[in-house]
C-alpha positions as CSV (number, residue, x, y, z in Angstrom):
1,X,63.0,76.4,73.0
2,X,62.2,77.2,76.4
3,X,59.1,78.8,78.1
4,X,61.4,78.7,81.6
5,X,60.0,82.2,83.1
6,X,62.4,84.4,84.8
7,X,65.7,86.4,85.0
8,X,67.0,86.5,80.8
9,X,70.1,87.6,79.1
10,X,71.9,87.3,75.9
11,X,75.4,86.5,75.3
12,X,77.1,85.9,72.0
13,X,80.0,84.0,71.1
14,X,82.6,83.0,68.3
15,X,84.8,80.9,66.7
16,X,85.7,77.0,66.5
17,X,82.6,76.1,68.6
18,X,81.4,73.1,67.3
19,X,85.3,71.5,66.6
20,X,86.1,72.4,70.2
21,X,83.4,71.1,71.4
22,X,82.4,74.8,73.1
23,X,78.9,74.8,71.8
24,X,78.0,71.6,73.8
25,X,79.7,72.8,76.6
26,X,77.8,76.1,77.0
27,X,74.5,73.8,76.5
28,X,75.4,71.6,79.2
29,X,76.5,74.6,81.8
30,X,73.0,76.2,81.4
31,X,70.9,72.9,82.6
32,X,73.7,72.2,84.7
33,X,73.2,75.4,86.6
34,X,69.7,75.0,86.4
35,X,68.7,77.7,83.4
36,X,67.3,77.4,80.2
37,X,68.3,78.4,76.9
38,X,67.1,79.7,73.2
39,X,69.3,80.1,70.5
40,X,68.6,83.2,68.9
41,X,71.0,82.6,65.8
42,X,74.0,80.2,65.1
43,X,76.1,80.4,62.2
44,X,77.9,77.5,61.4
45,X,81.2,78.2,59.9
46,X,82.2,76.1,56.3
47,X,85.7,76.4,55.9
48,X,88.9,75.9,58.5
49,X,89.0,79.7,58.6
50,X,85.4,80.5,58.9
51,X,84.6,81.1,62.6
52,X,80.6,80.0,63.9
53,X,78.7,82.4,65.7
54,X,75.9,82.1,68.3
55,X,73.7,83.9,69.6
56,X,71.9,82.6,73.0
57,X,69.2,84.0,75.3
58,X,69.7,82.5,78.7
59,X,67.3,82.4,82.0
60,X,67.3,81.7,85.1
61,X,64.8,82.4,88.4
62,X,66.8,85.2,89.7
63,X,69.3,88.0,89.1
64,X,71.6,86.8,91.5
65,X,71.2,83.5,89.6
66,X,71.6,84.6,86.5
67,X,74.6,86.4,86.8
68,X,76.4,83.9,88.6
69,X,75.3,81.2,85.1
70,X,76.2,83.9,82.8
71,X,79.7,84.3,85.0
72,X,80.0,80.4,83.9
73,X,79.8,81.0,80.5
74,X,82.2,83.2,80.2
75,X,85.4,81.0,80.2
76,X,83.4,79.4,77.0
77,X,83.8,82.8,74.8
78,X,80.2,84.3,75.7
79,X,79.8,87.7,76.3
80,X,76.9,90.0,77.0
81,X,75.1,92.1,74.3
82,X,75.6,94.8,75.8
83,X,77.8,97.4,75.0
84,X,78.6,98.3,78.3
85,X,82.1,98.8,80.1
86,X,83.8,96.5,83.0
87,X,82.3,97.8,86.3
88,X,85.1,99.1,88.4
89,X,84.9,99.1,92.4
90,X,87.4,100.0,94.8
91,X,89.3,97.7,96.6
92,X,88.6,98.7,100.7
93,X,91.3,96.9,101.9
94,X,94.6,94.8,101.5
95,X,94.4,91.5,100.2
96,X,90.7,92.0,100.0
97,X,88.0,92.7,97.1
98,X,84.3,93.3,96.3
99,X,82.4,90.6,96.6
100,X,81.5,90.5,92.7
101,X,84.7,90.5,91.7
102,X,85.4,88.4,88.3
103,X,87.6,85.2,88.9
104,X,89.9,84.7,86.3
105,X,90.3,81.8,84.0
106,X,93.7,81.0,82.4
107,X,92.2,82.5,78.5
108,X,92.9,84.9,77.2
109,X,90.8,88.0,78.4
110,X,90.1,91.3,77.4
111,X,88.0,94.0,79.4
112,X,86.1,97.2,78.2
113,X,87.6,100.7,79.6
114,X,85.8,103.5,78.3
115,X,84.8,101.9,75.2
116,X,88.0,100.2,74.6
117,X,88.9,96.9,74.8
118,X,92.5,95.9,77.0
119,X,94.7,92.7,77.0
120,X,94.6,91.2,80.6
121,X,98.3,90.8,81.1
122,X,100.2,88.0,83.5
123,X,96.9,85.9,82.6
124,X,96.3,83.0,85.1
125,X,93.5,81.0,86.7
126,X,92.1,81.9,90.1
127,X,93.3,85.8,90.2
128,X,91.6,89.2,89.9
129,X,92.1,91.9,87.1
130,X,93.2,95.4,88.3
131,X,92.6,98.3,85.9
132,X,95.5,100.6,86.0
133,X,95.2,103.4,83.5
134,X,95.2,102.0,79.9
135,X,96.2,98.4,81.2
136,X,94.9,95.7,83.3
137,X,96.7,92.9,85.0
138,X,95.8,90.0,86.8
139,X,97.4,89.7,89.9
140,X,96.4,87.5,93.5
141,X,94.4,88.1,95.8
142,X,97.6,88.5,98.0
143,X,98.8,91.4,96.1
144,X,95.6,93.5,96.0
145,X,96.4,96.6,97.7
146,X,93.8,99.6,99.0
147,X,92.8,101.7,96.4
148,X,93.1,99.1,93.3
149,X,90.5,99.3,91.2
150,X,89.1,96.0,90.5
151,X,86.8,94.2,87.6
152,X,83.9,93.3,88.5
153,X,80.6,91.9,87.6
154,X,79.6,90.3,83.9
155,X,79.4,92.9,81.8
156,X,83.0,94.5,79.8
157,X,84.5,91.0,79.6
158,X,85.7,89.1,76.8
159,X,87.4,85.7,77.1
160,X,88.8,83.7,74.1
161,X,89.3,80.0,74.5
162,X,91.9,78.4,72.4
163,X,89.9,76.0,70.0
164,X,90.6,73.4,68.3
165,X,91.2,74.0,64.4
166,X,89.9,71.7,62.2
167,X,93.5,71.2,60.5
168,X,95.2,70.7,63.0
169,X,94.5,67.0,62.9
170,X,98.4,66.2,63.4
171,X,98.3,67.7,66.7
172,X,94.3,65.5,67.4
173,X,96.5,63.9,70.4
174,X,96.8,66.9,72.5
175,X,93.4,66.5,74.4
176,X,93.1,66.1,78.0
177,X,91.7,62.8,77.3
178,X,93.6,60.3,79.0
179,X,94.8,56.7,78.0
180,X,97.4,53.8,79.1
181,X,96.5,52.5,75.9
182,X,98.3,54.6,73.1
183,X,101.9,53.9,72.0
184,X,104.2,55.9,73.7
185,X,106.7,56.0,70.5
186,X,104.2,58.1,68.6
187,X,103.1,60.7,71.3
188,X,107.3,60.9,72.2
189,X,107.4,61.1,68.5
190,X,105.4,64.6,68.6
191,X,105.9,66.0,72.0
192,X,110.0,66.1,70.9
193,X,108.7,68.0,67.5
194,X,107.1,69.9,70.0
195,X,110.2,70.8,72.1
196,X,112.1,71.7,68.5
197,X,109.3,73.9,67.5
198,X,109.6,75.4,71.0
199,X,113.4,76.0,71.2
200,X,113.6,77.1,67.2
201,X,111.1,80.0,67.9
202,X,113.0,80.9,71.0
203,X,111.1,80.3,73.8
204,X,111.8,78.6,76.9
205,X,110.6,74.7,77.8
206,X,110.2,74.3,81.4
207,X,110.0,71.0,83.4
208,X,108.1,70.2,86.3
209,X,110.1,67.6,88.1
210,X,109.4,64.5,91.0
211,X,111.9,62.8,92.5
212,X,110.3,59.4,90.5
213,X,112.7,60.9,87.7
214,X,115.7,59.6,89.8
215,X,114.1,56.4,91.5
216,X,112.9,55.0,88.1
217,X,116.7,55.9,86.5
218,X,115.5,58.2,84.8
219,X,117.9,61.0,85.5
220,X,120.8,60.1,83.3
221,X,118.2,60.8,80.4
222,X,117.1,63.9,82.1
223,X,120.9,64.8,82.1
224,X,121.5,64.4,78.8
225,X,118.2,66.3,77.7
226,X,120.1,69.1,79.6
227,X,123.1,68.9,78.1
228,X,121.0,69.1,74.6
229,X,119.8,72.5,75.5
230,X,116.3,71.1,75.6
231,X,116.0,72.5,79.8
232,X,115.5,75.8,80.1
233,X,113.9,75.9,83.9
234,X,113.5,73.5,86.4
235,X,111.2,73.3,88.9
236,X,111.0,70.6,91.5
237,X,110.7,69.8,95.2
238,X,113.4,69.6,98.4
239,X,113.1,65.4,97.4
240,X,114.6,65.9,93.9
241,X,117.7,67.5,95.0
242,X,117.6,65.2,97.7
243,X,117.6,61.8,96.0
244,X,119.6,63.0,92.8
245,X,122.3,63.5,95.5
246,X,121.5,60.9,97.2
247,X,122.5,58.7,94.2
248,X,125.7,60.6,93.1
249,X,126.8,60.4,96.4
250,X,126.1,56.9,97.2
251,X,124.5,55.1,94.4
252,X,121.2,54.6,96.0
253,X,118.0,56.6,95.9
254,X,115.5,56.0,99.1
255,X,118.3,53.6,100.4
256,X,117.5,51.2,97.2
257,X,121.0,50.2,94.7
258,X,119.6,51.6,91.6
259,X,122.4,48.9,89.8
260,X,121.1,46.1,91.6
261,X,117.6,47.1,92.7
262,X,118.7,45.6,96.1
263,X,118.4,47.8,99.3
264,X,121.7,48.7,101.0
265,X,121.9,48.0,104.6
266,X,122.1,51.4,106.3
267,X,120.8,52.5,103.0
268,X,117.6,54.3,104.9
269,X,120.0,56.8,106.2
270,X,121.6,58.0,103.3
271,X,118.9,60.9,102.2
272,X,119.7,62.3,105.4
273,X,123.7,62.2,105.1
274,X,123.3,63.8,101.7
275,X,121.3,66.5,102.7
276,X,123.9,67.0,105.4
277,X,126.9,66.8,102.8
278,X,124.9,69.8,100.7
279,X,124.4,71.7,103.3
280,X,127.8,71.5,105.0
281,X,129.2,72.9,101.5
282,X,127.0,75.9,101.3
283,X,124.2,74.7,99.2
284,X,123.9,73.2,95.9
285,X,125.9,75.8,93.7
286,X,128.8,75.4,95.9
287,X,128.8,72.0,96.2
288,X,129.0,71.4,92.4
289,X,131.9,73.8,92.9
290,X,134.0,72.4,95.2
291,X,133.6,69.3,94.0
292,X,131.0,67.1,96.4
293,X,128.7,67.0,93.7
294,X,129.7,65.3,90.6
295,X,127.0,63.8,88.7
296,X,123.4,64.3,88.6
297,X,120.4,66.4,87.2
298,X,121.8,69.5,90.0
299,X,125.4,69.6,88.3
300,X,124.4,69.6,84.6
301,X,121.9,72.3,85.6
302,X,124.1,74.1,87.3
303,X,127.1,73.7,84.5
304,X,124.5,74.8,81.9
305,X,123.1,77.7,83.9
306,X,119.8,76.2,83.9
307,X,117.8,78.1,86.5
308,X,116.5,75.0,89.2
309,X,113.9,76.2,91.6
310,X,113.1,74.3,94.9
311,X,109.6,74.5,96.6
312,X,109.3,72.8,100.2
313,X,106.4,71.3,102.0
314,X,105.4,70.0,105.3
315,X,107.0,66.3,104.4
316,X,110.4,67.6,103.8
317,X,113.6,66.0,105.3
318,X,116.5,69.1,105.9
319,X,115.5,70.5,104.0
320,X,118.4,71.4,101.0
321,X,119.4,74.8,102.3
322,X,118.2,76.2,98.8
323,X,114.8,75.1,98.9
324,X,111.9,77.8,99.4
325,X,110.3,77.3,102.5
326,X,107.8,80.5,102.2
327,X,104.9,79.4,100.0
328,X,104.3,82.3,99.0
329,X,107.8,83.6,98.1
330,X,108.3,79.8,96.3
331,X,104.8,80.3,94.4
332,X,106.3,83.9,93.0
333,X,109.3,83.1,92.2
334,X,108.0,80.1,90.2
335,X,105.3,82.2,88.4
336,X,108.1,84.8,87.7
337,X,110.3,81.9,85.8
338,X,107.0,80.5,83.5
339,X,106.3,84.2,82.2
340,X,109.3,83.0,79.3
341,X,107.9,79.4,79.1
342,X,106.7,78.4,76.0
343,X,106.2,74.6,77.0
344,X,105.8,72.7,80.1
345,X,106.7,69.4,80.7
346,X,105.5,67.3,84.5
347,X,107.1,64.4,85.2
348,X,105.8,62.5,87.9
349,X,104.5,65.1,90.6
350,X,100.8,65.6,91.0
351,X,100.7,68.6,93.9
352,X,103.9,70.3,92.0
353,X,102.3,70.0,88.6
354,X,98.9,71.1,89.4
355,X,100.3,74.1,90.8
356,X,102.3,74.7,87.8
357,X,99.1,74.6,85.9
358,X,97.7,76.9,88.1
359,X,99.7,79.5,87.0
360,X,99.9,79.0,83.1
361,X,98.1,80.4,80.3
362,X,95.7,78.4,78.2
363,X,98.1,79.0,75.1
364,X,101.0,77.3,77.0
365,X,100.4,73.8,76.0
366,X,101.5,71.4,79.0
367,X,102.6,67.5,78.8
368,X,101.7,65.7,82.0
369,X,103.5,62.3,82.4
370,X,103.0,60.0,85.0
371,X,102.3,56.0,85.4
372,X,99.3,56.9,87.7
373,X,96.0,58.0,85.0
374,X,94.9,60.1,87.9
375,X,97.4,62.2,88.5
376,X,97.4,62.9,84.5
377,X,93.5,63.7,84.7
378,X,93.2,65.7,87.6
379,X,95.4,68.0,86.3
380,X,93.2,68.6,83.4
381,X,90.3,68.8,85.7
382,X,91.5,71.6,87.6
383,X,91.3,73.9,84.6
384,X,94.5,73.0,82.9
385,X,92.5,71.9,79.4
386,X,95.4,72.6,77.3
387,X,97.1,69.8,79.4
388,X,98.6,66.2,76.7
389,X,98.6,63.2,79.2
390,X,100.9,60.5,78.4
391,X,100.4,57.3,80.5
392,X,103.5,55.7,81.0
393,X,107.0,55.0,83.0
394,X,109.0,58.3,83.4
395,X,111.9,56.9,82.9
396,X,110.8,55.0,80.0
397,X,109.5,58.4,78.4
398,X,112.8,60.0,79.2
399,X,115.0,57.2,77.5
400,X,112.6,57.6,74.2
401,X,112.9,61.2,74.6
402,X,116.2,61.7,74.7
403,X,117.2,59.0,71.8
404,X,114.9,61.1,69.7
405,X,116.2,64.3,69.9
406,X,119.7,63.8,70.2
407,X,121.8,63.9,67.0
408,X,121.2,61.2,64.7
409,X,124.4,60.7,64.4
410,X,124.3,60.2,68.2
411,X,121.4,57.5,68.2
């Protein structure tokens, strides 16, 4: 118990808290931040249904402080005591709101309008809820207009973390904790009952996709994952397109004979000819079409009417006439195709993947794969929790992959 003098509220929160590892989180965000704490009541629930409640008084040396700690506890399930609802201001400008707006987290989130509490729809990390009417949305900053009315402050906010239930102990793998050192053939194993528990309910599985895929000969795996019907969406770079072409075109990827492993003399050029070759037919569709494309990831997406979505950068060769050069029109249209997705999968792209994550909901569960541990963990660290890190070859993952879920009769 803390004599800390100062600035006090009190919050309350439910649910797994201890299995989730919520309660010591919310401890460790009040010293953190420099406040103190006293728990006024915790309740520790007995049974897998049975939910714990606490109730904490939390301090700090200053209003402004102390709003800006109890902000922080929000994304943990805390919520004021008071019954009061969300402060409202009035967006002055376009693209630009109070300065105590409430940041979004990618939980779920509910906000109090005249003593009613309303779903945050289109939830996602790093955005701002607008009331309008009986509803609220989160949108970005971006598409704030003059006028919106706009969330604000600490108070009429409720945020629901997904926890961890204690019997879901066959699932105890899907942490963001992150090691080279697990078999791969058991987290394969459950990340393919994953994709069948996915598809079977009807939802959509998305994959996130770096041109390593086609460099590490993974591709012909990733084809035949798409002729399963286990791709829904893909979303990927200029470079994919680029080198999956690349290799149907010419049999190398970055210039290297992906039979041999030898590079091909003038092999450096061939990126370029193939983005040429695309482009000169009108662009991926119509190359598949007329024939210059016959193999690759592009054709059995485009034979399967799997929607592909291209997002350039500055590194880009070309690029691919159908890649989307506007960020901002490339970061919409890729949030508009994850509204269906019920499962994400990143192979091998850090800056793609993180900005995938970005724009997910905590309850979309997200396998990051990559031979790099960094790239799986700073994913998770930049708010993606929900996030299953599988350290290993991509192509490697995608041959055990697609053994397992193809036909047994198949294997």
């Amino acid at each position: 118990m803390s004599d800390t003098p100062g600035y006090t509220a009190v919050v309350t929160a439910e649910g797994h808290l201890v299995d989730s590892r919520i309660l010591t989180a919310i401890f460790d965000t009040v010293i953190e931040r420099g406040g103190a704490f006293d728990v006024l009541h915790f309740d520790l629930g007995r049974t897998n249904d049975d939910f714990s409640r606490l109730t904490l008084r939390v301090s700090a040396d200053g209003a402004d402080s102390l709003a800006r700690l109890v902000e922080e506890l929000i994304p943990f399930g805390c919520q004021t005591v008071r019954e009061q609802d969300v402060l409202i201001r009035t967006a002055d400008r376009d693209g630009c709101v109070p300065d105590d707006f409430y940041v979004t987290t990618n939980q779920r989130t509910d906000v109090r309008v005249e003593g009613r509490w309303v779903p945050v729809e289109r939830q996602r990390m790093d955005a701002v809820v607008v009331v309008e009417g009986d509803r609220a949305v989160c949108r970005k900053l971006r598409e704030v207009r003059a006028g919106d009315r706009i969330a604000c402050g600490v108070d009429g906010l409720r945020v629901t973390p997904e926890f961890r239930d204690r019997d879901r102990s066959d699932f105890a793998f899907m942490t963001n904790e992150v090691s080279s050192e697990r078999r791969v053939e058991v987290s394969v194993e459950r990340v393919a009952a994953m994709m069948r528990e996915t598809r079977a309910r009807g939802a959509r599985i998305a994959f996130v996709v770096g041109p390593v895929v086609v460099h590490t000969g993974g591709a012909g795996y990733f084809c035949e994952l798409i002729r399963l019907g286990y791709v829904n969406l893909v979303l990927a770079g200029n470079a994919l397109a680029v080198h999956d072409a690349e290799l149907a075109l010419f049999g190398t990827s970055l210039g290297v004979d992906l039979e041999k492993g030898n590079p091909v003399h003038g092999g450096h050029r061939h990126h370029m000819r193939a983005i040429n070759a695309i482009n000169r037919a009108g662009g991926l569709r119509r190359a598949v079409e007329t024939g210059v494309l016959t193999s690759g990831v592009i054709v059995e997406c485009v034979r399967r009417g799997v929607d592909c979505l291209l997002a350039g950068s500055i590194r880009d060769d070309g690029p691919i006439a159908d890649t989307l050069t506007d960020m901002v029109a490339a970061q919409d249209r890729y949030a508009e195709a994850l509204e269906s997705a019920g499962m994400v999968i990143v192979l091998s792209t850090m800056l793609h993947g993180i900005g995938v994550g970005n724009m997910l909901p905590a309850w979309v569960p997200v396998v990051c794969v990559d031979i790099n541990p960094a790239v799986v963990t700073k994913l998770a660290d930049r708010g993606s929790s929900q996030t299953i890190g599988l350290v290993t070859d991509v192509g490697l993952f995608l041959h055990q992959l697609a053994s397992r879920l193809a036909p047994r009769e198949g294997r």
